[in-house]
C-alpha positions as CSV (number, residue, x, y, z in Angstrom):
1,X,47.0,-15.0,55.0
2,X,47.9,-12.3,52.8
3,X,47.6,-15.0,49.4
4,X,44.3,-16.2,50.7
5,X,42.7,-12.6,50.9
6,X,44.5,-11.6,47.4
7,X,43.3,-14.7,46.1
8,X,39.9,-14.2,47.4
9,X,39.9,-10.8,46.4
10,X,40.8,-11.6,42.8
11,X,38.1,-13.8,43.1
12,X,35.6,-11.5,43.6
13,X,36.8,-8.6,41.4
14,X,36.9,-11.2,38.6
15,X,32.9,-11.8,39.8
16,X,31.9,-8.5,40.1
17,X,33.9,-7.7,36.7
18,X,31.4,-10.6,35.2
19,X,28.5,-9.6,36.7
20,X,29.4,-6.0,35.7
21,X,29.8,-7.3,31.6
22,X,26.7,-9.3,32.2
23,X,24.5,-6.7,33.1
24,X,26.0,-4.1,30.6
25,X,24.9,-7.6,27.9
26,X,21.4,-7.8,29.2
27,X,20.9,-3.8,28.6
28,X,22.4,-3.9,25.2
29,X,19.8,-6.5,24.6
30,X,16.6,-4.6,26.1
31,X,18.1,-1.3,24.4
32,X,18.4,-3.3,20.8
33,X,14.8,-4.5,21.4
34,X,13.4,-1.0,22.3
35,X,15.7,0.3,19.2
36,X,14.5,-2.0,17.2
37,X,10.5,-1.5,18.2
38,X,10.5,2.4,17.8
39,X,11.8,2.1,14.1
40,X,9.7,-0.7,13.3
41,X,7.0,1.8,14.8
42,X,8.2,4.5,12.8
43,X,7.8,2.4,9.9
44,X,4.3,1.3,9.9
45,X,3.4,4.8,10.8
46,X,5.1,5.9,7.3
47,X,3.7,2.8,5.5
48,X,0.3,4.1,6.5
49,X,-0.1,7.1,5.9
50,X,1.6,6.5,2.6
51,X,-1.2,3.7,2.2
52,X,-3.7,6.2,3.6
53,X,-3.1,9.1,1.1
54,X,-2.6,6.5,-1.9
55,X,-6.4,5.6,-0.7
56,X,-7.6,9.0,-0.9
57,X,-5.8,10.2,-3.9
58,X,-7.8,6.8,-5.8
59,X,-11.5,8.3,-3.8
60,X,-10.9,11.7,-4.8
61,X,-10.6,10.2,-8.9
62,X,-13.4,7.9,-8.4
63,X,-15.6,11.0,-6.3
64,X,-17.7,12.6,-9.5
65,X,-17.7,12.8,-13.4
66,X,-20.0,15.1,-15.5
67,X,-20.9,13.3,-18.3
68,X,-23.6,16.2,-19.2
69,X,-22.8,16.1,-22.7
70,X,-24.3,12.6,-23.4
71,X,-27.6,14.0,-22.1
72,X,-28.6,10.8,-20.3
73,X,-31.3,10.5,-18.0
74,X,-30.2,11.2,-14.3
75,X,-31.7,7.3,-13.4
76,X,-29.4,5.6,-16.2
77,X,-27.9,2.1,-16.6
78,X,-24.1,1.1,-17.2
79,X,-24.9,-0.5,-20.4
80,X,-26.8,3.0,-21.3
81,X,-24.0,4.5,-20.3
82,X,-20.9,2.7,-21.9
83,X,-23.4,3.1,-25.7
84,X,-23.1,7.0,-25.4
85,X,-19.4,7.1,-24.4
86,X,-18.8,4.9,-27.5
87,X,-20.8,7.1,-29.5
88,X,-19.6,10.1,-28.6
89,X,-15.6,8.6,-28.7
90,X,-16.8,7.2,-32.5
91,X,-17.7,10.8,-34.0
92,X,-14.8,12.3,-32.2
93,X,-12.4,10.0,-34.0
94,X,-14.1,10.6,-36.8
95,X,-13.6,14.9,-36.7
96,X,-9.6,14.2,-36.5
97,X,-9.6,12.3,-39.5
98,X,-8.6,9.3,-41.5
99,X,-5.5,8.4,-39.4
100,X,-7.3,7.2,-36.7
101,X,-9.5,4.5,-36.4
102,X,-12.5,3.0,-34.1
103,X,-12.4,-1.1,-34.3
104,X,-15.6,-1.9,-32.8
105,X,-17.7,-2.4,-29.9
106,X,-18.1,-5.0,-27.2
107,X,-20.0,-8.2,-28.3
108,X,-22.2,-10.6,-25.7
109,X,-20.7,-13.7,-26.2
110,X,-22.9,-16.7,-24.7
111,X,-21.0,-20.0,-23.0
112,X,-22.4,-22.9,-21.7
113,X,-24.1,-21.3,-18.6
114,X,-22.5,-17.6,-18.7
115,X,-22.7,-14.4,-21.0
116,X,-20.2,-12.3,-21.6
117,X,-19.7,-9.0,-22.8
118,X,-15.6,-9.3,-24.9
C-alpha cells in the first residue's frame, strides 16, 4: 500500500508542480501584454506631443508678417503681393552690388487647358 500512495502521491506533486509552472506561464503572458501596452502607451503619448508642438512651432511661423514697408493696401491680392516682394528683393540686391544677381521673375505659361505661373 505504501507504493500505491507514493506513487499516487508523486502523481499529484508532479500535477500540482505542472499546474503550478502553468499558471506562473499564463501570468508571464498577461504581465508581457500589460508590459508591452503601457510602453506602447507611453509611446504614442511622446509621439504626440512631439507631433503636437512640431504643429504649433509651424502655426506660430505662419501666425503674422508685417510687410508695412511695401505699403500695400490692407485688401490686397497674392499676385499684388509676390510684385512688391520682388521689387523690393530687386533694389536690395542691387544696394550690395555687382556680385549678386536677380535672374528674373515668374512667367504665365499657358498649356492646353491650364496656366501656369514657372
Amino acid at each position: 500500500m505504501n507504493d500505491i500512495e507514493s506513487s499516487g502521491y508523486l502523481e499529484l506533486l508532479a500535477d500540482i508542480k505542472q499546474r503550478i509552472r502553468s499558471a506562473q506561464y499564463e501570468a508571464l503572458k498577461v504581465s508581457q501584454l500589460q508590459i508591452s501596452g503601457i510602453w506602447l502607451n507611453f509611446i504614442q503619448n511622446i509621439m504626440t506631443k512631439k507631433f503636437g508642438l512640431k504643429n504649433q512651432a509651424k502655426l506660430a511661423v505662419k501666425d503674422h508678417y508685417t510687410f508695412d514697408f511695401l505699403e500695400l493696401a490692407d485688401e490686397h491680392s497674392e499676385h499684388q503681393l509676390e510684385e512688391a516682394l520682388i521689387i523690393n528683393i530687386r533694389n536690395f540686391l542691387c544696394e550690395l552690388g555687382f556680385c549678386f544677381a536677380f535672374l528674373g521673375n515668374q512667367f504665365r505659361f499657358h498649356g492646353d487647358r491650364i496656366s501656369q505661373r514657372i
